[in-house]
N, C-alpha and C positions, 0 to 999 in steps of 0.2 A: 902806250900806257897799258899794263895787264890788270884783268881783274883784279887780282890781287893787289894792285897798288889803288885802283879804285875802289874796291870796298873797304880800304884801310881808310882812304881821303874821307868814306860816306859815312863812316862809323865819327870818325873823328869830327866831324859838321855836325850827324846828328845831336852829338855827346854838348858843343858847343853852343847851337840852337837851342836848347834846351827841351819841351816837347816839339816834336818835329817828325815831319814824314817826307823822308827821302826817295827820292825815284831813282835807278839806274837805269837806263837805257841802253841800246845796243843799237849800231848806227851803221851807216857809211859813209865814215869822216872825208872828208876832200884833202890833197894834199897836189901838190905839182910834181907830174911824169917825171924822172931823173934822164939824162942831168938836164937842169933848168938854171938860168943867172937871177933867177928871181926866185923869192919865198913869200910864202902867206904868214902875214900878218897874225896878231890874235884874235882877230876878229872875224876871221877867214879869207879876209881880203889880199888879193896881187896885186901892185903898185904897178902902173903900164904908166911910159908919159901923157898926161894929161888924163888919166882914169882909174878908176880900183874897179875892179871887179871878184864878186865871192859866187859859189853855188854852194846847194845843201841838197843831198838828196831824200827826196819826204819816203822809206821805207823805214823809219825806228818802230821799235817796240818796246815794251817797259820788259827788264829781264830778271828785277829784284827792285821792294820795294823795303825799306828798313823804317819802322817806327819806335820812338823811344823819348819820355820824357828823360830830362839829365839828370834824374836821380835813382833811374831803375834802369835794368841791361836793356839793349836796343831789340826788338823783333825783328828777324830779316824771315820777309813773305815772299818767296819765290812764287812768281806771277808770268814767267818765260813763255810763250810758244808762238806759233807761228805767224808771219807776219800778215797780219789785216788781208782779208781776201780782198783782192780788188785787178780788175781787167786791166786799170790804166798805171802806169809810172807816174809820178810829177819830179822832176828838180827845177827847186828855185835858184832864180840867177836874179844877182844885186847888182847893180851900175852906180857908179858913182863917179861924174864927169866934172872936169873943171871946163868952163865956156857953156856954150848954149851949140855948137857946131857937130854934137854928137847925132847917130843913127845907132839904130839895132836893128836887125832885122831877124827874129829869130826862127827863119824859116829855113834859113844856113848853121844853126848848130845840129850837129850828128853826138849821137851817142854811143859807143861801140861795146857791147857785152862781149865779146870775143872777139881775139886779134882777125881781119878781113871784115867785120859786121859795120853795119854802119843803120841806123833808124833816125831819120827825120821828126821831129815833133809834128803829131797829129793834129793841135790845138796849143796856143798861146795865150797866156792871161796878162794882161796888165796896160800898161806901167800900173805900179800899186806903189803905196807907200812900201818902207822896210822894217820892219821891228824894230824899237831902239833899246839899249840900254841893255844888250844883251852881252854876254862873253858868248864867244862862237866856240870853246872849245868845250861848252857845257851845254848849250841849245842848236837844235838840227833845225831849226824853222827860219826862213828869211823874210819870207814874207809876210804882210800882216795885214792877210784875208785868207779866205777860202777860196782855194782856185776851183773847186769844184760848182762853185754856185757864181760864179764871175762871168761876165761876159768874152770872148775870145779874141783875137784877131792874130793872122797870120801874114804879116806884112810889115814892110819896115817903117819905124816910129822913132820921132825925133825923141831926145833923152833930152832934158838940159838941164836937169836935178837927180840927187837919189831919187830911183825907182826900182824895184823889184816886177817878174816877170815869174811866171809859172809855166812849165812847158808839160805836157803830156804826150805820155809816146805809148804808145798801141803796147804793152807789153805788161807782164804781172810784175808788181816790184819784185825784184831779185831781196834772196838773202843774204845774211851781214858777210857770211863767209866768200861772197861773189866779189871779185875784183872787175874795175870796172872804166873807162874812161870818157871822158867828155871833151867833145873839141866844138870852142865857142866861138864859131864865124860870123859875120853877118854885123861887128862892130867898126863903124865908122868916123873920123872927125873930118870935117869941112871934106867929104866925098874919100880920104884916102884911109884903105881899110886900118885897122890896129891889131894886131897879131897878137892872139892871147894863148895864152902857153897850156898846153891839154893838161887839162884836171884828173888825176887820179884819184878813184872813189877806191876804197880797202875796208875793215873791218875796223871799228872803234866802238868807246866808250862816252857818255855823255852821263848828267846826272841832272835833276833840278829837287831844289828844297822849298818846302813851306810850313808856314806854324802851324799847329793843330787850332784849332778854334778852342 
């Protein structure tokens, strides 16, 4: 999706919403490495037998913010720049198993910013609940806590419901324009591994709305 088809979408929501302040965001939407026999859902999730799994990776930043009751023209506040300082990466990963015979271990997923690279998560947060109620092609976040004030552990943990999982990896969040992959190991049922298809993180668009008070 181009800007320009998104800020046509966010004028058009604000204009409908009536007063309203629209966020666009700039992101690194997930999508699956080509070719793959599987696709992502709308909700970000891959259908694997017997599980789904989605990641998001937490580097968005607000890149336009538009406010506008629906009977005067919209304000768009260009609010862009650079992404949040911060030492550590987080991408969240969601599980969602059918049975009680699931593992994760996410001491086996790698991350690779350049073809040969490969980085270990330094720290693992969870299981956690997952956000509900959300469209994933409009919200970057899965999980629903703060991995940064969470307890950690780095070791494999039985699944036997939605959970979310935050991983941190020694490294500064890359920008939107970094292409990027994710290969998520360390998923198990009753001991034999499940083979999840490398996530390709690229550049996108996201948006969220709310009414003005």
């Amino acid at each position: 999706m181009t800007m320009r088809t998104v800020f046509a979408t966010a004028v058009a929501l604000v204009l409908a919403q009536g007063c309203s302040v629209l966020e666009v965001r700039e992101i690194s939407r997930a999508a699956l490495e080509s070719p793959s026999p599987e696709t992502l859902d709308k909700e970000g999730y891959v259908g694997l037998p017997g599980v789904r799994v989605a990641a998001a990776a937490r580097n968005d930043r607000v890149a336009t913010t538009l406010i506008g009751p629906g009977h005067l023209p919209i304000f768009p506040i260009p609010v862009g720049g650079p992404v949040e300082s911060s030492p550590h990466f987080w991408i969240d990963l969601a599980i969602e198993p059918e049975g009680e015979s699931f593992t994760f271990d996410p001491n086996q997923v790698r991350l690779h910013m350049e073809p040969g690279s490969s980085l270990a998560p330094s720290l693992a947060t969870g299981p956690a609940e997952v956000l509900q109620g959300l469209d994933r092609r409009y919200s970057q976040r899965l999980c629903g806590f703060d991995p940064t004030a969470a307890g950690g552990v780095i070791t494999a943990v039985p699944v036997r419901e939605l959970s979310c999982f935050s991983l941190r990896f020694e490294i500064a969040p890359p920008g939107h324009d970094a292409r990027f992959t994710l290969s998520i190991g360390g998923l198990a049922n009753a001991g034999h591994t499940v083979a999840v298809p490398t996530i390709l993180f690229a550049k996108g668009h996201a948006w969220s709305l709310r009414a003005l008070p």
